[in-house]
C-alpha positions as CSV (number, residue, x, y, z in Angstrom):
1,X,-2.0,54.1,-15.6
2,X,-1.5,53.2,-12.2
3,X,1.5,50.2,-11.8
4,X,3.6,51.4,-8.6
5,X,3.9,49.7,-5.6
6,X,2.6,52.1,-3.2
7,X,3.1,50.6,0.0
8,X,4.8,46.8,0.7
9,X,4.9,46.7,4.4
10,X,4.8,42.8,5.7
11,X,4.8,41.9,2.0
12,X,0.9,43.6,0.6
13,X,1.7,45.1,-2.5
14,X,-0.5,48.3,-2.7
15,X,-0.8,49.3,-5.8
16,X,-3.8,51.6,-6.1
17,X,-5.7,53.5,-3.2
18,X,-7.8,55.8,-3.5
19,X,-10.8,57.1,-0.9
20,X,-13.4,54.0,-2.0
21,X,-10.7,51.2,-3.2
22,X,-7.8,49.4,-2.5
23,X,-5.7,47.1,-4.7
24,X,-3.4,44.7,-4.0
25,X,-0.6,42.6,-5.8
26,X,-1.4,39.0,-4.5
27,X,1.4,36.8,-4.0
28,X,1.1,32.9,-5.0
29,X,-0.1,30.8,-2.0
30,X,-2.4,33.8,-0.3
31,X,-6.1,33.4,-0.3
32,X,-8.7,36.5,-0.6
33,X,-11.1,35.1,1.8
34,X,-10.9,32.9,5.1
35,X,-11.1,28.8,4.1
36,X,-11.1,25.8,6.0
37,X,-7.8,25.9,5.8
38,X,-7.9,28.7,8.7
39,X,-5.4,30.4,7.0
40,X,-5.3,34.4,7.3
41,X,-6.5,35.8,4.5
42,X,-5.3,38.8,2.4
43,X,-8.5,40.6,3.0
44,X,-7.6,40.7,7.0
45,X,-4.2,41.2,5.8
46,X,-5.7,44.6,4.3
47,X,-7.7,45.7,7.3
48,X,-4.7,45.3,9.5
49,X,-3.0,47.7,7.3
50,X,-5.8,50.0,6.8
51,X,-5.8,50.3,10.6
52,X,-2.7,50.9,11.0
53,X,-2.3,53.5,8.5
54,X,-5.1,55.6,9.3
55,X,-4.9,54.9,13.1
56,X,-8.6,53.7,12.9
57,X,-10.3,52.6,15.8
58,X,-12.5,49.1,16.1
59,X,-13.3,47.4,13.1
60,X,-12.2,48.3,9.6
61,X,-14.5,48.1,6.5
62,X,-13.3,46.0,3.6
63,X,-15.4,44.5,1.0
64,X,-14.2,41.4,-1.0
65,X,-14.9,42.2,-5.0
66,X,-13.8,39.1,-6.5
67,X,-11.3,36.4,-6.2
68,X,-7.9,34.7,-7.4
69,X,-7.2,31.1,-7.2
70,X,-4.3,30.5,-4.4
71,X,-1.3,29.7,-6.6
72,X,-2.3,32.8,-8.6
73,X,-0.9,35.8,-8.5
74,X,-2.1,39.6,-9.3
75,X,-4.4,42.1,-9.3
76,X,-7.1,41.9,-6.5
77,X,-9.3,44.9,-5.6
78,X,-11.4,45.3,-2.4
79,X,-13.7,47.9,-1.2
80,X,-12.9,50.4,1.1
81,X,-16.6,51.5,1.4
82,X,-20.2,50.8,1.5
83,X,-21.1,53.0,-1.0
84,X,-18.5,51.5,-3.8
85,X,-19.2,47.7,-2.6
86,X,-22.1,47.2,-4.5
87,X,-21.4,49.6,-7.2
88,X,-18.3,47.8,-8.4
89,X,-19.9,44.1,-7.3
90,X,-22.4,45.4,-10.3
91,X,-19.1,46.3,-12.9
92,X,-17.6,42.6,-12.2
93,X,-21.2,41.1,-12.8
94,X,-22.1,43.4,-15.9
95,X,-18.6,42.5,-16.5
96,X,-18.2,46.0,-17.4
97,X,-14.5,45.9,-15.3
98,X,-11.5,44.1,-18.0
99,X,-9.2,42.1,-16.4
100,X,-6.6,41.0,-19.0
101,X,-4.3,37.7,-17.2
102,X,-1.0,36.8,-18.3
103,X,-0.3,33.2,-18.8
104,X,3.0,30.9,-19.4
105,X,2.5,27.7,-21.0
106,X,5.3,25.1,-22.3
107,X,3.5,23.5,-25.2
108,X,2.6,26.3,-28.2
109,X,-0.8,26.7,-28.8
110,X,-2.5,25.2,-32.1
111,X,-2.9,29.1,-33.0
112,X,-1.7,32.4,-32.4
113,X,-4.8,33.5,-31.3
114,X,-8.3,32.0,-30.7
115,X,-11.5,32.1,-28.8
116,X,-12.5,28.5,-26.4
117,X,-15.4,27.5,-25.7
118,X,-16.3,25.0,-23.5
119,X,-18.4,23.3,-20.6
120,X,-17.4,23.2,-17.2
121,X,-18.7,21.0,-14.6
122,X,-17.0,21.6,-11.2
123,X,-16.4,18.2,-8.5
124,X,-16.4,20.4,-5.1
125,X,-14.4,16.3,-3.9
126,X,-11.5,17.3,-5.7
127,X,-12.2,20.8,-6.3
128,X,-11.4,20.4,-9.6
129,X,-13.3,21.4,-13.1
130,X,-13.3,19.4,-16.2
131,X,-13.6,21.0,-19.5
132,X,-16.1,19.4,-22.5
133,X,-17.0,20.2,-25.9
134,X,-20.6,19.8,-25.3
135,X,-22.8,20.8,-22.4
136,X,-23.3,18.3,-19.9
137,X,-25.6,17.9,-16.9
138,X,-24.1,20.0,-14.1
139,X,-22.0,22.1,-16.6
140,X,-21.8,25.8,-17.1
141,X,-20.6,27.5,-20.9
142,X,-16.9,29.2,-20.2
143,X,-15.5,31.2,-23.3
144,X,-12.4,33.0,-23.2
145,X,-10.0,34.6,-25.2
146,X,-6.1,34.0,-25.8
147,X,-3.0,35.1,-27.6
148,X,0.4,34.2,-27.9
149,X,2.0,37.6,-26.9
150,X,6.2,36.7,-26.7
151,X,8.0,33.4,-27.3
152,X,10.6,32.6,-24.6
153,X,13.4,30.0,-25.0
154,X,11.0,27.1,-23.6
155,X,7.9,28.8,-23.1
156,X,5.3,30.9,-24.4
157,X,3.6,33.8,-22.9
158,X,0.0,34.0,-23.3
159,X,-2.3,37.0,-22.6
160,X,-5.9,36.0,-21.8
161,X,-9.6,37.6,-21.5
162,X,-12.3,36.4,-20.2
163,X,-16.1,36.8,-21.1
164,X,-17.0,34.2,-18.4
165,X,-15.8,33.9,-14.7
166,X,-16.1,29.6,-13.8
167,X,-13.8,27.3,-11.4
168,X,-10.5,27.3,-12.4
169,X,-11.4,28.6,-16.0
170,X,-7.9,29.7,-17.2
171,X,-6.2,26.6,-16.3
172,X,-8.8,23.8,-17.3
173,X,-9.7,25.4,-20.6
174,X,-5.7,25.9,-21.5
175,X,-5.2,22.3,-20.3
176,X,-7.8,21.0,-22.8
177,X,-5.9,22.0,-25.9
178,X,-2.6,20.4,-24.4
179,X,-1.2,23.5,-22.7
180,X,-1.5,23.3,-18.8
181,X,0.3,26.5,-17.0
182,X,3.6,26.0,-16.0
183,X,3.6,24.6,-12.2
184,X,0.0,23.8,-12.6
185,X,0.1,19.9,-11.5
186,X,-3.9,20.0,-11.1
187,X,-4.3,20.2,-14.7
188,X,-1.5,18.3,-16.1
189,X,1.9,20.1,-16.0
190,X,4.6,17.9,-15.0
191,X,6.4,19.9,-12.9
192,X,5.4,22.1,-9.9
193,X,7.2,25.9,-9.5
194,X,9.6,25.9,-6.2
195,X,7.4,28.4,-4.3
196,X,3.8,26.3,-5.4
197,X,2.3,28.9,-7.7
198,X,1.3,28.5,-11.3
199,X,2.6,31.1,-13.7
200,X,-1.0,32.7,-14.2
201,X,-0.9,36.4,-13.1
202,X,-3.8,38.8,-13.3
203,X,-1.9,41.5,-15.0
204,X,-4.2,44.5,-15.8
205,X,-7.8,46.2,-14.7
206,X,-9.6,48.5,-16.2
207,X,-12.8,50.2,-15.0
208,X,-15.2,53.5,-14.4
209,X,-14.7,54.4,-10.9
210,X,-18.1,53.3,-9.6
211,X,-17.9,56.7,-7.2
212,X,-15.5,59.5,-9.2
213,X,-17.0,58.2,-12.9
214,X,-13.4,58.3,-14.2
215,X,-11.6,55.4,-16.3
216,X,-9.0,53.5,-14.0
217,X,-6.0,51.5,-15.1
218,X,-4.0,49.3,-12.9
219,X,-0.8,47.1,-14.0
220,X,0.4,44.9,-11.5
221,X,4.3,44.1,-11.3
222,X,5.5,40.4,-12.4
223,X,6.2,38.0,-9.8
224,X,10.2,38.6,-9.0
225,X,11.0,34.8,-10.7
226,X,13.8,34.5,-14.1
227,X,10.8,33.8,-16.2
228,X,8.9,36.0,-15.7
229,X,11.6,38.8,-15.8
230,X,12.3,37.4,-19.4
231,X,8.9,38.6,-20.5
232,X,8.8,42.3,-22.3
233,X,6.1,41.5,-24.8
């Protein structure tokens, strides 16, 4: 298991390296990529401290693997190579790579554990996804997996799998059965956190190294927040 924090100069959380990959703890309000926003994003972040740390010359190699929304926090991996790019773009897509999240909803769920299924139709206006039971024109099938994992004083703490990746997935198909994430205003909790995350971290991967063939497992640390610290499941 691999859940240090390796290196957490100018606030990146390293938390795995190795010769092919890099992973990060994201913080809320950082985005992978580059946006309209103009924003610097954690993937320049990275190559700035890959440079520095290996005193490499001209530009750095990264690859973006996947993605986390902005408000979310957690595990984000990125490429350090060529070679592994395309190897692990082909674990997410064969979702052959398990990401487990960790959610924190107010309202308890109607059962201690259950499998969703909905349809998800994304408005790029509002960038925004709406959830329903049956498929619509536009919409694509979202199924994930939830349990309730530790009851807090006011809160309950969720872990979640997914066996599809759509917009906003986590949130809008918690939402729909009356239990938005805590500080998610976008789907319908009625308060927002003080630093503008939602409590929905990606807690744990799990994957074949796509270059050393050996099984990986990464933990990434809780956000430093009471709530959060609260949660020994």
């Amino acid at each position: 298991m691999s859940n240090k924090i390796l290196s957490n100069k100018n606030n990146l959380q390293v938390i795995h390296e190795d010769n092919h990959i890099i992973v990060v703890n994201k913080r809320a309000g950082d985005i992978v990529q580059g946006d309209k926003t103009g924003d610097k994003p954690l993937s320049e972040v990275v190559k700035s401290y890959l440079k520095v740390k290996y005193n490499k010359e001209g530009n750095v190699y990264l690859g973006v693997v996947h993605r986390l929304d902005r408000p979310t926090t957690g595990i984000v991996m990125f490429s350090k190579t060529s070679k592994a790019l395309p190897r692990l773009n082909k674990l997410f897509a064969e979702k052959s790579a398990k990401k487990t999240y960790w959610a924190l909803v107010k309202k308890q769920p109607p059962k201690t554990e259950d499998t969703l299924i909905h349809w998800l139709k994304k408005n790029p206006k509002n960038n925004k996804s709406t959830a329903f039971r049956k498929e619509v024109g536009g919409s694509k099938k979202a199924i994930l997996h939830y349990k309730i994992i530790q009851k807090l004083d006011n809160f309950y703490l969720l872990e979640v799998d997914l066996e599809t990746g759509r917009h906003h997935q986590i949130r809008v198909q918690l939402a729909s059965i009356g239990c938005p994430i805590k500080g998610d205003l976008k789907y319908g909790f009625d308060r927002s956190n003080k630093d503008a995350s939602i409590s929905l971290h990606a807690r744990t991967l799990r994957f074949i190294h796509p270059v050393k063939k050996e099984d990986v497992f990464i933990t990434a640390p809780l956000p430093e927040d009471p709530l959060w610290n609260a949660c020994n499941p």
